[in-house]
N, C-alpha and C positions, 0 to 999 in steps of 0.2 A: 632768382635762385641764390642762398648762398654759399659758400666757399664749397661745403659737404657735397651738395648736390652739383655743384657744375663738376667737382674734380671725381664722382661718381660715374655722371653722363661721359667725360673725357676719359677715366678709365677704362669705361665699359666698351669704347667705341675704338681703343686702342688692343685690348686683350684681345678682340677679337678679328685683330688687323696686324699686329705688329709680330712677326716671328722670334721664334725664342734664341734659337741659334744665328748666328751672325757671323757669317765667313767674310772676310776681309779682302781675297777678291774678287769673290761672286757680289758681295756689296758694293766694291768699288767699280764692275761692270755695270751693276745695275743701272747706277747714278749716272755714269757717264752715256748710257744708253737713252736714258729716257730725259738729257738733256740736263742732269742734277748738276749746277753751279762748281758743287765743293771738290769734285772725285777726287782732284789732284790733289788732297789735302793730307799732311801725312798723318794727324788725328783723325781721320776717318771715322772714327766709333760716335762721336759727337757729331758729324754732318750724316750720318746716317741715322741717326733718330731723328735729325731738325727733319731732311728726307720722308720720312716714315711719316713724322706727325705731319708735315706738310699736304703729304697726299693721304691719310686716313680721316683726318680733323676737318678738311675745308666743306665737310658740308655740313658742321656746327659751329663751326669756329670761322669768326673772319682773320685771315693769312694774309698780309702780315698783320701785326699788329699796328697801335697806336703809335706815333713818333716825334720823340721830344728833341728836338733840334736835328743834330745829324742822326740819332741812337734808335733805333727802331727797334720794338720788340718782337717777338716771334709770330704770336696769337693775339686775339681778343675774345673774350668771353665772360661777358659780367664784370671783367678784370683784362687787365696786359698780364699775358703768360710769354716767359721763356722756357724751351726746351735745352736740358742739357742729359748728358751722360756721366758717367764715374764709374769706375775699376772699384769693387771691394775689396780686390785681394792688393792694397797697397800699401803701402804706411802710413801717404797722409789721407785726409778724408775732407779736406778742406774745396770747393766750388768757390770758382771766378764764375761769378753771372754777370751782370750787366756795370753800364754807368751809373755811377752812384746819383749823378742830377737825375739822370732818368727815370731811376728806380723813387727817388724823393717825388718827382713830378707826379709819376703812377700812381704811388700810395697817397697825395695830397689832393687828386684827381677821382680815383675810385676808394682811397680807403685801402686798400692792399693791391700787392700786385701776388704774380700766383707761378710755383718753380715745376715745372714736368719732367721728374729727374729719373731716366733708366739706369738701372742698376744690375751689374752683373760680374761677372768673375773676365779678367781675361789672360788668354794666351799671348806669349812672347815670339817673334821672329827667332828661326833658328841661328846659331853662329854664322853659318853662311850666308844670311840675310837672302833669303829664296824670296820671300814675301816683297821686302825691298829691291830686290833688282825686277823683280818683274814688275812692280808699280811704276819704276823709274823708267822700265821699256815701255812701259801705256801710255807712261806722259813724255815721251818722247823725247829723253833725256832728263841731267838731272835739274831739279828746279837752284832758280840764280841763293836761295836761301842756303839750298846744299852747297853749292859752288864756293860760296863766301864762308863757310864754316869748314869747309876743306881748307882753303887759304889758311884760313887764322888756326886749324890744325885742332877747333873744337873735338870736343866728346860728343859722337855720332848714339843716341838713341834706339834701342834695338824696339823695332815695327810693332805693332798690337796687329794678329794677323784672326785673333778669334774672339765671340763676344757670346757669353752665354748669358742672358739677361734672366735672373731672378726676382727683379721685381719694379714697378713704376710709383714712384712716390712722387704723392702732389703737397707741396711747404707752401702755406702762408707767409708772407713777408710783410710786415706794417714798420711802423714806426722800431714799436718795442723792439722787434727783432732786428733793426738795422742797429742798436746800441750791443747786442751782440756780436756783431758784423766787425770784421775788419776791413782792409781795404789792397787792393792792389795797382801795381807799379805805380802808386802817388807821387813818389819820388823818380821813374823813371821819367825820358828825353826822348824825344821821335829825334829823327836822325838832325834837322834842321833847327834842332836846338829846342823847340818848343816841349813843354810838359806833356806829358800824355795826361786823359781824363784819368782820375781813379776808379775803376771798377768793387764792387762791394765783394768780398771773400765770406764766405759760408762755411763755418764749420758744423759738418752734419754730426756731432757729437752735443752740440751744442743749440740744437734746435729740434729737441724731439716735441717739444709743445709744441713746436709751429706745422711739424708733419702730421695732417690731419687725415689721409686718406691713402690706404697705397693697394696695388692689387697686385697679384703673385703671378708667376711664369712655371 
C-alpha cells in the first residue's frame, strides 16, 4: 500500500475508536488503570493519544515500532510511524518528533517515515490549579522535576485539563521535508555533560504538501 492508503486504513480504524472529548482526569485514570506507562506525565494529552493508538492500531499495526540504536518509533506500517498531539489554539505550531539519525535511518530504510498527529483545541487549569493538585495527590506527591523547579523558583506551567480533538493528520516525511525541518535542543547537555541527540522540529505551516491525508472529529 502506499502512503494514501495505509494513512486511510489508520484513520479509518482510529475515527472509529479514538474519542472526541478528552478529559484530563478521567484520561489520566484510565492510563493508570489499565497499567498505561506515562499517567504521571504532566503532558498527558500526548501520552494519551500514544495510549489510544497503542491500543486501537495493534491489530494493523506492529506496536512498537522499528528501532535505530536506542530511538524506537511508535508503529510500523509500510513505514515507522510516530504518534504525537498539538493544541491549535496556541501561538507556536511547531512539533518535536523524533531523533533526527532515526528519522534519517527510517527514510534511507523505507523511503519515508510517517507523522499521526491529533489535533484539537485545549482547555487550561483553573488559577487554583484543581486539575494539578489532584494529579499530584494520584501520583502521590509532587514528582522530584517539580521539587527542583520549586527550588530554583521556575515559572510553574498552568495544566492542559481538556482536549477537544478536531482532527487526525497523517504527514509524510522523506528527505525533502527534513530540509524544511529544523532541529531541537542540538545545542543542549543532559545533566553529565554529554550533548543531547538532536530531535527534527516541524513546522506545521510549513508542510501542507507533506500532509497527505487527515480525517475530522
Amino acid at each position: 500500500m502506499n502512503f494514501m492508503e495505509l494513512s486511510i486504513k489508520v484513520g479509518n480504524q482510529l475515527k472509529a475508536s479514538v474519542p472526541k472529548q478528552w478529559d484530563g482526569k478521567a484520561c489520566v485514570l484510565e492510563m493508570k488503570e489499565v497499567g498505561g506507562r506515562h499517567w504521571r506525565q504532566m503532558e498527558w494529552i500526548g501520552f494519551y493519544f500514544q495510549f489510544c493508538c497503542d491500543r486501537y492500531l495493534k491489530t494493523i499495526m506492529q506496536i512498537p515500532g522499528p528501532k535505530y540504536g536506542r530511538v524506537e518509533f511508535d508503529g510500523f506500517l509500510g513505514i515507522p510511524w510516530d504518534f504525537k498531539a498539538h493544541a491549535m489554539n496556541t501561538s507556536s505550531h511547531q512539533i518535536i518528533v523524533n531523533d533526527s539519525e532515526a528519522i534519517a535511518s527510517g527514510i534511507q530504510e523505507y523511503g519515508a517515515v510517517g507523522l499521526i498527529l491529533a489535533l484539537g483545541t485545549v482547555t487550561y487549569n483553573d488559577g487554583n490549579r484543581t486539575f494539578q493538585k489532584r494529579h499530584e495527590v494520584l501520583k502521590g506527591g509532587k514528582s522530584k522535576y517539580e521539587v527542583e523547579r520549586i527550588q530554583r523558583g521556575a515559572w510553574s506551567r498552568l495544566r492542559k485539563t481538556h482536549f477537544d480533538l478536531q482532527q487526525i493528520s497523517f504527514i509524510k516525511i522523506t528527505d525533502a521535508t527534513l530540509v524544511k525541518c529544523g532541529s531541537f535542543q542540538s545545542d543542549f547537555r543532559n545533566s553529565n555533560g554529554n550533548p543531547r541527540r538532536p530531535k527534527v522540529l516541524i513546522d506545521l505551516e510549513k508542510v501542507e504538501d507533506e500532509t497527505l491525508h487527515f480525517v475530522e472529529f
